[in-house]
C-alpha positions in Angstrom: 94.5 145.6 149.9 96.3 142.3 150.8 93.4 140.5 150.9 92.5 141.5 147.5 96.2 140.4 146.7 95.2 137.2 148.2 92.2 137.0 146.3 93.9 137.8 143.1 96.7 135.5 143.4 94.0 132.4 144.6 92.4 133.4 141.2 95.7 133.0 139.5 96.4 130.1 140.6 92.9 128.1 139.8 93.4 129.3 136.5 96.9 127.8 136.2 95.6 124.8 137.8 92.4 124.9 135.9 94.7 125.3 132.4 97.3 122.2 133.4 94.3 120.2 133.7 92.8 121.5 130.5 96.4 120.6 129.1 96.4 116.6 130.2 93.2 116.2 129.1 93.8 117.6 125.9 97.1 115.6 125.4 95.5 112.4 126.3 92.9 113.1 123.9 95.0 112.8 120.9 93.9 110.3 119.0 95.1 108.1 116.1 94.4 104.8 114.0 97.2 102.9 113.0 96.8 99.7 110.4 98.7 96.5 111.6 98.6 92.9 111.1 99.2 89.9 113.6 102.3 89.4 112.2 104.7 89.1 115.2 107.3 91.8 114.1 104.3 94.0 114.9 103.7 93.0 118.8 105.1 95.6 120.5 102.4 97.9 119.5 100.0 95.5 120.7 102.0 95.6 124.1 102.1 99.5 124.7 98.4 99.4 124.0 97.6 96.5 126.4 100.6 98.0 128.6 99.1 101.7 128.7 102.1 103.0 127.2 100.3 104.9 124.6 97.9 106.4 127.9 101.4 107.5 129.4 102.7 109.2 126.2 99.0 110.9 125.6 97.8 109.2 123.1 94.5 107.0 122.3 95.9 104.6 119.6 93.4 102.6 117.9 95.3 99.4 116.7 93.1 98.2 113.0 93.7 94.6 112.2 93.8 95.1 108.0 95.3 92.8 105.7 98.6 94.0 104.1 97.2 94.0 100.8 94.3 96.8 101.9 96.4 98.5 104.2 96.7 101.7 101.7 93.4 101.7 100.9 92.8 102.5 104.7 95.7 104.9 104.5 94.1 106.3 101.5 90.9 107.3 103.1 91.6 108.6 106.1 90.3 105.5 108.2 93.6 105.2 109.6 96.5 107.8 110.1 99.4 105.6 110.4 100.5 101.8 109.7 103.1 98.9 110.2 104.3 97.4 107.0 107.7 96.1 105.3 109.8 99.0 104.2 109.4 98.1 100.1 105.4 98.2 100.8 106.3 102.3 101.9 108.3 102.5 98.7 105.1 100.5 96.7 102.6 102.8 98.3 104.6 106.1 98.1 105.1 105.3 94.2 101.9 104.3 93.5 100.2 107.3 94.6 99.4 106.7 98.7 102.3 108.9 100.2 103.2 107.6 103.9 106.7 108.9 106.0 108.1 106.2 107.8 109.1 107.6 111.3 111.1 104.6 113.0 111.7 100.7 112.3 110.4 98.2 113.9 111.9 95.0 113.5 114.0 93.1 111.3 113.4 89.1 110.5 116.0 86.6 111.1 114.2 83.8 110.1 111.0 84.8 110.6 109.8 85.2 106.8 110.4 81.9 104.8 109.1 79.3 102.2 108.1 75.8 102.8 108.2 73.5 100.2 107.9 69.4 99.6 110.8 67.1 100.9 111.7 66.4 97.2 112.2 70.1 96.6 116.1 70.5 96.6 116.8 74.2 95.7 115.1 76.9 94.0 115.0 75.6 90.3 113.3 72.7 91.6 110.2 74.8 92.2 109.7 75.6 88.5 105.8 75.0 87.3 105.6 74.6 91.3 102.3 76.1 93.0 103.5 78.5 95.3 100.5 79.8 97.9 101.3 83.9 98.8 99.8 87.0 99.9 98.3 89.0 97.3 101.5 91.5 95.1 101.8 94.4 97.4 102.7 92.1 100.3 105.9 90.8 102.2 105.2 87.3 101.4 104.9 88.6 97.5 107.9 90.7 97.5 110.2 88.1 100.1 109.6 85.2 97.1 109.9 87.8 94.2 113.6 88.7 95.5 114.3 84.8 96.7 113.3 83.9 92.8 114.8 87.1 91.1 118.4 86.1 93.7 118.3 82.3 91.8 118.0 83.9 88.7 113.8 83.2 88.5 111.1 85.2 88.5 107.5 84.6 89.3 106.3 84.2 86.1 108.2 80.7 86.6 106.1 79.7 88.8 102.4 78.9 89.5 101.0 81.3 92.2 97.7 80.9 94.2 96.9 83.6 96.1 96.4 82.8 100.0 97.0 84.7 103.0 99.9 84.0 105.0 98.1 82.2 107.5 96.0 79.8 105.1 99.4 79.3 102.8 101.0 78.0 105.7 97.7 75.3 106.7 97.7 74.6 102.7 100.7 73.6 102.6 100.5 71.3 105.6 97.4 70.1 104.4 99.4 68.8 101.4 96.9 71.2 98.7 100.0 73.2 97.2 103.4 72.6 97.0 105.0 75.6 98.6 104.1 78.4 100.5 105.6 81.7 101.2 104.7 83.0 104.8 106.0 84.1 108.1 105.7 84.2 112.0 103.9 82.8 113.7 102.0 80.8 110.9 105.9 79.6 109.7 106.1 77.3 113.0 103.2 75.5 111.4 105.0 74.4 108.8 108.0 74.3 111.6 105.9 71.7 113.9 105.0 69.3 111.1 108.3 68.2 109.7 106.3 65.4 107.7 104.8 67.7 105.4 108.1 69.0 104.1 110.7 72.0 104.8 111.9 75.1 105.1 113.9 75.8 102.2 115.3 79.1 102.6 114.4 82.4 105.1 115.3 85.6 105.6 118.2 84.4 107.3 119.6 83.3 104.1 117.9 86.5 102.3 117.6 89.2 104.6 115.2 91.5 102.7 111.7 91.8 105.6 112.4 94.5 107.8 109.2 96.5 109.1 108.6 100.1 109.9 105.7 102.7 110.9 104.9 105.4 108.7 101.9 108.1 108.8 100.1 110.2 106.5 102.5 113.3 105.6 99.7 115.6 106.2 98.8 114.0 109.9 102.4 113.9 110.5 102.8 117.7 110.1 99.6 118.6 111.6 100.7 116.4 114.5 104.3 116.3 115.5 104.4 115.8 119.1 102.0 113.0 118.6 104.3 111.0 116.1 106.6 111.8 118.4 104.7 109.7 121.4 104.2 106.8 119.2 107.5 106.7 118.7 108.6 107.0 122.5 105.9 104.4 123.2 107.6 101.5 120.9 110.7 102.4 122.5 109.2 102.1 126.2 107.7 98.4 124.8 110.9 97.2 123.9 112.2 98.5 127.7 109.5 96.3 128.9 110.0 93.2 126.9 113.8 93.2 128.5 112.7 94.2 131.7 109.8 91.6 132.1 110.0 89.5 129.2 107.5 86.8 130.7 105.0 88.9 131.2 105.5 91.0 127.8 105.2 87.4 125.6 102.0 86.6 127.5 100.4 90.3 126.1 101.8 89.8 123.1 101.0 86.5 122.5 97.5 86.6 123.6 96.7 88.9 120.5 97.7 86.1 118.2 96.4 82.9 120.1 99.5 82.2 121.6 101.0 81.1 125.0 103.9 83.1 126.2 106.0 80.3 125.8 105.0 79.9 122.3 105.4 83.3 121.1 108.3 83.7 122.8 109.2 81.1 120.3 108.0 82.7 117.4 110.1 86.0 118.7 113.5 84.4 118.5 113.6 84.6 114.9 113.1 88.5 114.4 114.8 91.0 115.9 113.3 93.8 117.6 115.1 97.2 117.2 115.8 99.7 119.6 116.3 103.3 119.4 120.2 102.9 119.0 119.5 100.6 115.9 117.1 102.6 114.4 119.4 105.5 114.2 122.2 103.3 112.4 119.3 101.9 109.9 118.1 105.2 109.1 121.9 106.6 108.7 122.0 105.0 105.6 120.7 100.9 105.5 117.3 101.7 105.0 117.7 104.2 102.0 120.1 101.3 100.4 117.5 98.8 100.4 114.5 100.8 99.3 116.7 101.3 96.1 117.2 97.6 95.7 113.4 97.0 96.4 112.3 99.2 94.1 114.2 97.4 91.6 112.2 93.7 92.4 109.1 95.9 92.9 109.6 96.8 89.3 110.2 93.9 88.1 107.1 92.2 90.0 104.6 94.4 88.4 103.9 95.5 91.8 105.6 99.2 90.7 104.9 100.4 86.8 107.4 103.2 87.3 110.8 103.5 89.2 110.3 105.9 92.0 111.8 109.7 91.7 112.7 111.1 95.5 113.2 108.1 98.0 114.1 111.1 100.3 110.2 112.0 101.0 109.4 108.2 102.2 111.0 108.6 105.6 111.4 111.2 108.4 114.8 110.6 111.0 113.3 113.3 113.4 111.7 110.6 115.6 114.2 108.6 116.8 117.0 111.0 117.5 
């Protein structure tokens, strides 16, 4: 009789073992695609993939390099479940039909977003009849000089837009082909490193209006809770390792844009990463103030045809608590 006790309670105990096992693997099998850019805002994602911090929350995270512009499209169809993008895009997208929840913020620019224009360029009026190289509407680049016009009284239709990406805007523009260009890090320390060209006339330093969050599909996000949940906790762990071993960090994070460590620590100095703590002040209240204002400049862009109705379904503060 006690050896069948024995018996039983080895069998209990592979099973147990055998179902923990069963467990991990299934938790590390969770899989998700999120839609970024290169933009340096965006880096710590790169980091907890490169770091294994999406491994160590269970998650295989499939970072998809997709312009802004496409970036719903993706959403749209499935071929990716979350993405990176400036918190008017989420209003843009949510109002134009491609619902996405933000879950927490990633980084706000302090610099980092800017337009370059001709030494002769004194302030905005100057640029009038001006060709201005930015991102496609739908963009940061297309909203960030939208609100800088609509804040000097201007709007686009004052200008002369050709449509570049951020990265060719900024070589344009040193290349002397247009006469300003709206871009960001870390194509803006092109402009930056060839003072001959021209300047920087304003940035989001002067018009703080580029901050960035993650959002995902509402119907993955319910469906998958405790996965949002990891993504989340694996941003947070980035930003842990960027103070703890920021050398090391910039050398990931600039290798996934062609940059030294030195150089995109560089780059880094003009956003600002936010941490858990921050995130729960922007979502107390900031972020649902500026999606109001945005909406307003998205209207007015063309980029929206209708005011959105319920701001209150574009973002989810269960993540970051």
């Amino acid at each position: 009789m006690r050896k069948s006790n024995v018996k039983f309670a080895s069998l209990l105990l592979a099973g147990a073992v055998t179902a923990t096992v069963a467990f991990q693997t299934q938790a590390q099998e969770v899989k998700l695609a999120l839609g970024m850019s290169g933009w340096t805002g965006f880096a710590p994602l790169t980091l907890a993939d490169k770091a294994g911090l999406f491994k160590k929350h269970g998650l295989e995270v499939e970072l998809k390099m997709i312009p802004q512009k496409d970036r719903h499209l993706a959403l749209a169809s499935n071929a990716v479940q979350c993405a990176a993008t400036t918190v008017e895009t989420h209003v843009a997208w949510n109002t134009n039909g491609v619902p996405i929840v933000q879950i927490f913020q990633m980084d706000k620019s302090y610099g980092a977003d800017g337009i370059a224009v001709r030494g002769n360029v004194s302030n905005f009026a100057d640029l009038k009849g001006k060709t201005i190289g930015v991102d496609a509407p739908g963009t940061a680049p297309y909203f960030g000089l939208a609100w800088m016009l609509s804040k000097n009284g201007m709007s686009l239709k004052d200008v002369k837009l050709t449509t570049l990406s951020p990265q060719a805007a900024a070589q344009s523009f040193v290349a002397g082909q247009i006469d300003a260009a709206m871009t960001y890090e870390p194509y803006l320390s092109t402009v930056r490193g060839n003072p001959q060209a021209g300047k920087i006339l304003a940035t989001t330093l002067d018009y703080p209006m580029v901050m960035d969050t993650v959002g995902c599909s509402p119907d993955w996000l319910k469906a998958n809770p405790k996965a949002a949940q990891s993504l989340a906790n694996a941003y947070f762990d980035a930003l842990e390792m960027i103070k703890a071993d920021p050398a090391k960090s910039n050398e990931i994070m600039g290798a996934a844009v062609k940059q030294t460590g030195e150089a995109f620590a560089k780059s880094s100095a003009f956003l600002r990463w936010q941490d858990k703590a921050a995130n729960q002040k922007f979502f107390a209240g900031e972020l649902q103030a500026f999606m109001k204002d945005s909406a307003a400049i998205l209207l007015e862009a063309g980029v929206i045809r209708k005011a959105p109705t319920d701001f209150s379904v574009m973002f989810n503060t269960s993540f970051i608590k």
